[in-house]
C-alpha positions in Angstrom: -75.0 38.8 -34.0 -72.3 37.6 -36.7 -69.0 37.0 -35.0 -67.1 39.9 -36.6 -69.7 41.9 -35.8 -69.6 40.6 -32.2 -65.2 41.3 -32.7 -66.2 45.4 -33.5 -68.6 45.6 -30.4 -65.8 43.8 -27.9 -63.7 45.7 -29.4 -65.3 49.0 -29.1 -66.5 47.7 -25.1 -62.8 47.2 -24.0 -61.8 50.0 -25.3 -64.3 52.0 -23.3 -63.6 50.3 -20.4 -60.2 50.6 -20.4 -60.4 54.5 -21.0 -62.6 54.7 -18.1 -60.1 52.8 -15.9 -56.6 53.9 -16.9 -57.2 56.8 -19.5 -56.7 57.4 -23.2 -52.7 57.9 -23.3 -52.2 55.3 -20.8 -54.0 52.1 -23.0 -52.4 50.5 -25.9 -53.3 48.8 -28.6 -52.4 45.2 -27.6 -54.2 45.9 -23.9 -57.3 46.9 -26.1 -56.9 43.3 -28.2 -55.9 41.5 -25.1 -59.1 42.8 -23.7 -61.2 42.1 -25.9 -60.5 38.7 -27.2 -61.1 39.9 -30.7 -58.4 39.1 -33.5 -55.8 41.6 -34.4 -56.8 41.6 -38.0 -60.5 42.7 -37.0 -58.9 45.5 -35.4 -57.2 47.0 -38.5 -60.5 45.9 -40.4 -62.8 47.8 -38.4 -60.2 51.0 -37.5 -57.8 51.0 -39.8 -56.8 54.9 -38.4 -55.9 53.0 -35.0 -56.7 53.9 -31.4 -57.8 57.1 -32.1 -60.7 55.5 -34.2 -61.5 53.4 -31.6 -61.3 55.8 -29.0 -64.0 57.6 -31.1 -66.5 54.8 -31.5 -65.7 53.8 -28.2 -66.7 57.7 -26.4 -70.4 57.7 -29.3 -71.3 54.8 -28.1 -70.8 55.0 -24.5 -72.4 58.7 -25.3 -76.0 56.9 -26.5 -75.8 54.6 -24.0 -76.3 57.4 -21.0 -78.2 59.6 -23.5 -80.7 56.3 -23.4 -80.3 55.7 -19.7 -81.3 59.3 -19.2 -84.3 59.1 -21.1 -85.6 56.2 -20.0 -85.0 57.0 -16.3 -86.7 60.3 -17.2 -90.1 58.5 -18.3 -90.4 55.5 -15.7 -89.4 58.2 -12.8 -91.1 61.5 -14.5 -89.9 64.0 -11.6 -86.8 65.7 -12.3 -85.9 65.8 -8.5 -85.9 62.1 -8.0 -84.6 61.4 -11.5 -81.4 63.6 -10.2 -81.9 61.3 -7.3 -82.1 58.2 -8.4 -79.0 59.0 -10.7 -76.7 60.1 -7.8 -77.4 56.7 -6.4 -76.5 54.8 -9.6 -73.3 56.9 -10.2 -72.5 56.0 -6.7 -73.2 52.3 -6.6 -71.3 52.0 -9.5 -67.9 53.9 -8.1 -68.4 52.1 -5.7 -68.2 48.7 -6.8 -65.7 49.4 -9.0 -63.6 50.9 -5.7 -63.7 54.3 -7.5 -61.5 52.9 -10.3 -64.0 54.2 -12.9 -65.2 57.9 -13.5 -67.3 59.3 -16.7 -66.3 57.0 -19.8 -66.4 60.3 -21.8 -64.1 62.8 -19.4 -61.4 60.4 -19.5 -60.9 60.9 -23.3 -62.4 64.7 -23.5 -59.8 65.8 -20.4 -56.6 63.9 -22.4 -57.5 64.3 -26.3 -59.7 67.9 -26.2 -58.9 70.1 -27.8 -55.7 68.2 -29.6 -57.3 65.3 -31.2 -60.8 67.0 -33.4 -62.4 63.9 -34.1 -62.1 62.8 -30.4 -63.1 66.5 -29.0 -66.2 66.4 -31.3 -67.4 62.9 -30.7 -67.0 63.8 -26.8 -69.0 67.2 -27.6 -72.0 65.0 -29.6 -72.2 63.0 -26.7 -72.3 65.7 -23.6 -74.7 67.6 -26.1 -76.9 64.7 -26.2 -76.8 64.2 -22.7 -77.7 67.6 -22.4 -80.7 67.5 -24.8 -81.7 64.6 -23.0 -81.9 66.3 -19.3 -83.5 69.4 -21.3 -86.4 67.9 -22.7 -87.1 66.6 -19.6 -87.1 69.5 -17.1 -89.2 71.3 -20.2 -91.7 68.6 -19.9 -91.6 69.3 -16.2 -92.5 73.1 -17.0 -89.2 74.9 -17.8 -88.4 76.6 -20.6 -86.6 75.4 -23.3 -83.7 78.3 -22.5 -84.2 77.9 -18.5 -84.5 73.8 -19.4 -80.8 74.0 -20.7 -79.2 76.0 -18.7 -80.4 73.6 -15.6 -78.9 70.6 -17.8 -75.9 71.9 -17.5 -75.8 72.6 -14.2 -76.6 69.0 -13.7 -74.1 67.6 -15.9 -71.3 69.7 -14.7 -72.6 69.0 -10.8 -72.6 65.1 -11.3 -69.1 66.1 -13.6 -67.3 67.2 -10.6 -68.9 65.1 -8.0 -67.3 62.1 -9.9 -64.2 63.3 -9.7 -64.7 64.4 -5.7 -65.7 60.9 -5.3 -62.6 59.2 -7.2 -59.7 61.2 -4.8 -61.9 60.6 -1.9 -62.7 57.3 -2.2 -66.3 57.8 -1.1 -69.5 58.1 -2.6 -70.5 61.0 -0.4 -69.6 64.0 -2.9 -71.8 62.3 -5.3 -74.9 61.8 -3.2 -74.9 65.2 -1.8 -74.8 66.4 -5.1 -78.0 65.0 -6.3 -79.4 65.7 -3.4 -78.6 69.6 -4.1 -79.5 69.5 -7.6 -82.6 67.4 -5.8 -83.4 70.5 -3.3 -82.6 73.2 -6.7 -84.9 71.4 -9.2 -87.8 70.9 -6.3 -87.7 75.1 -5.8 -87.5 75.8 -9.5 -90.6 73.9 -10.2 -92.9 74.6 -6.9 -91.7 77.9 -7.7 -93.5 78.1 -10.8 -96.1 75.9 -9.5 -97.0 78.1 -6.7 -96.8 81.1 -9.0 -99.2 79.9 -11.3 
């Protein structure tokens, strides 16, 4: 990689992190540079609008990065129930190390900049969206259909959603392994369900 290409993506990957950590409002533009190790003039090169740009390439990229662990998780695991599993465990290993410090890269910016900032609250839509396809296509695969298939991702997104945020005030990864385990039990009846009435 070219270094100034290697300044946008370190740019771009403290940015995220920092939202993650601390929130949109709270990180500055200096903390982001500091971060990063990138120069200041690569900054205004690559976002010349300023945090907010950042902030937007920062949420689409951390958006196709889950969209991509989703999919791949879906096709090495195939089961819906022990994907939902297996993704309770990751979510909570990672809290975890990070002593609950970190929640969903994309809810810290959606829950300070939506609906006031548009170009934040539609790169933070794209990305749930896409998270959401993701899920859908593979609980249709499993035998849903592509209405019940979406309406199940959603329940699983805003399930995992909440549990994060159970787990950060709590300080536990608890909330977020009995969720998947719920979703878990849910997805296992909805497809033996059809299973056993077909």
């Amino acid at each position: 990689m070219a270094p100034a290409a290697k300044h946008r993506e370190s740019l771009i990957s403290a940015s995220a992190n920092l939202f993650q950590l601390q929130g949109y409002a709270a990180t500055g533009l200096a903390e982001i540079l500091a971060e990063s190790g990138a120069p200041r003039g690569s900054l205004y090169h690559y976002f010349p609008d300023g945090k907010e740009a950042i902030a937007e390439a920062a949420v689409r990229e951390a958006g196709a990065e889950m969209e991509r662990s989703i999919r791949s998780g879906a096709a090495l695991i195939g089961d819906p129930a022990r994907v939902a599993l297996a993704f309770g465990e990751n979510l909570a290993r990672s809290m975890a190390a990070s002593e609950f410090g970190k929640g969903c890269k994309i809810a810290t910016v959606a829950l300070e900049a939506a609906p006031h900032s548009a170009r934040l609250t539609s790169a933070c839509r794209d990305a749930f969206d896409s998270w959401s396809r993701a899920l859908t296509d593979m609980l249709v695969r499993a035998g849903a259909t592509a209405e019940r298939g979406a309406q199940l991702a959603d329940f699983i997104l805003a399930g995992f959603q909440g549990a994060m945020i159970l787990a950060r005030v709590r300080q536990s990864t608890a909330p977020l392994l009995n969720q998947a385990a719920e979703i878990a039990r849910v997805l296992n009846h909805e497809f033996t369900s059809k299973g056993n009435a077909s």
